[in-house]
N, C-alpha and C positions, 0 to 999 in steps of 0.2 A: 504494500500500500504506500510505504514512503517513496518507491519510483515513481508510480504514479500520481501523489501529489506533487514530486517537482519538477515531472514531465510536465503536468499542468500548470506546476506556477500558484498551487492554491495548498492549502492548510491540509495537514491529515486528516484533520474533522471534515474539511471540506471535501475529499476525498469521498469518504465514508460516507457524507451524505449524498453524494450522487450514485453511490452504490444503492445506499437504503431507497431511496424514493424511483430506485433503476431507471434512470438517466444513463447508468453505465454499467453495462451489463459486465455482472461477475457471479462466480460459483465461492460457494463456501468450502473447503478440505478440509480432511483430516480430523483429529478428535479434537484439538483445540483451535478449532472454529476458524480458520486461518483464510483470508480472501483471499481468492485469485482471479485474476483479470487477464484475458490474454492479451498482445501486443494488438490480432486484428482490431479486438473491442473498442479499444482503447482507441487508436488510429478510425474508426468508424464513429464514433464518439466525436473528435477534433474533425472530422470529415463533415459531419451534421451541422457541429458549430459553425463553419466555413459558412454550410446553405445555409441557417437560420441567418446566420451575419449580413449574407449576400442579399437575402431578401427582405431584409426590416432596410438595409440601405437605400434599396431598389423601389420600397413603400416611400419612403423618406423624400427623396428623389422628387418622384412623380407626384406625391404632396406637393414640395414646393412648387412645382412645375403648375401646378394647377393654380395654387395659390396666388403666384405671379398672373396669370391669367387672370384670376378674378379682379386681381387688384389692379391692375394694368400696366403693373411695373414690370420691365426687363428682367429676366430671368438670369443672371450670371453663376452658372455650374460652380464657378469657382469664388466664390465670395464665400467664405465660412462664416461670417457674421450672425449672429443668433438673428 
């Protein structure tokens, strides 16, 4: 479990809780209850986050896009300004 919290960059707890609520699919071993996760899961895991990432951006996007439209203003892709 410690590899894979700091493959992810997140806390052990944090870990363990996307095991619990199975965000991230793992098996339980052995008598003292030991997780294991394989490498694909794991990797299909960060592969999901990618699409979910890709397409809350791709919402975000096309909001604004629309936004400028109602409002009459120029759209600039590149203006990060809230």
């Amino acid at each position: 479990m410690d590899e894979v919290a700091a493959e992810l960059n997140v806390s052990r707890s944090q870990a363990y809780a996307l095991v619990r609520d199975r965000s991230l699919l793992a098996i339980k071993i052995g008598g003292r209850g030991q997780w294991r996760i394989e490498r694909c899961k794991l990797e299909d895991y960060i592969a999901q986050l990618y699409i979910v990432n890709t397409k809350e951006n791709e919402l975000k996007f096309l909001a604004e896009i629309e936004e400028s439209r109602l409002t009459g203003e120029l759209f600039d892709p590149h203006d990060n300004q809230p």
